[in-house]
C-alpha positions in Angstrom: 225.4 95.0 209.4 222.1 95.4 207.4 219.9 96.1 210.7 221.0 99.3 213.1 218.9 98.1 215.9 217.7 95.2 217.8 214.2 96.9 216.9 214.8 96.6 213.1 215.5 93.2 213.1 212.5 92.1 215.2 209.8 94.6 212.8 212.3 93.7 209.6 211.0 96.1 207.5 207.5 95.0 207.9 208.2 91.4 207.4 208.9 90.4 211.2 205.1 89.5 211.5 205.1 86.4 209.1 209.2 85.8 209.5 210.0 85.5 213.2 206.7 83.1 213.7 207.6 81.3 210.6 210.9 80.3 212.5 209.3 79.5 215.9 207.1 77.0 214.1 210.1 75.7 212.7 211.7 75.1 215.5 209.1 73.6 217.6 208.5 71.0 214.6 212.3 70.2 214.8 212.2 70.1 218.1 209.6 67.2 218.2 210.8 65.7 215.2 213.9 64.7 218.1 212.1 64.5 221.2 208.9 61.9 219.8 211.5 58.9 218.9 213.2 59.7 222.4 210.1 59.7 224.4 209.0 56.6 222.6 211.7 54.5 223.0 211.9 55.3 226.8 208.1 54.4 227.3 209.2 51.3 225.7 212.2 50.3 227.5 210.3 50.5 230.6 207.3 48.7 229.0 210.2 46.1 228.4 211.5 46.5 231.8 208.3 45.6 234.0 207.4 43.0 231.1 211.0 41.3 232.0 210.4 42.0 236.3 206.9 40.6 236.0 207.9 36.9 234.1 211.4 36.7 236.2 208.4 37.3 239.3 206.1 34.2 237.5 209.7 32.2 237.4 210.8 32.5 240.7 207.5 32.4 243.2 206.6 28.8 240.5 210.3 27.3 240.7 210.2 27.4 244.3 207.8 24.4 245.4 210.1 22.3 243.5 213.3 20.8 244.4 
């Protein structure tokens, strides 16, 4: 194995400054790059949902004066 310690691999040498915050960035961006589409697409399934609920509400309560 190139590192001996747990220690080494975190300090690499120097390096660990600008590498192991490199990767968190990373992964956070990936990590939204998934979640944004998901969270959009729920906010507008239940934007679609209560648009559905409210004009099958205006249907009913005006269908039912007539026979």
């Amino acid at each position: 194995m190139y590192f001996d310690s747990v220690q080494e691999v975190l300090v690499m040498n120097g390096h660990g400054v600008y590498v192991w915050p490199a990767y968190l960035i990373t992964i956070l961006i990936i990590m939204a790059v998934f979640i944004a589409p998901l969270r959009r697409s729920n906010r507008l399934l239940t934007q679609v949902a209560s648009e559905v609920r409210r004009a099958n509400g205006r249907v009913i309560s005006g269908s039912e004066g007539e026979p």
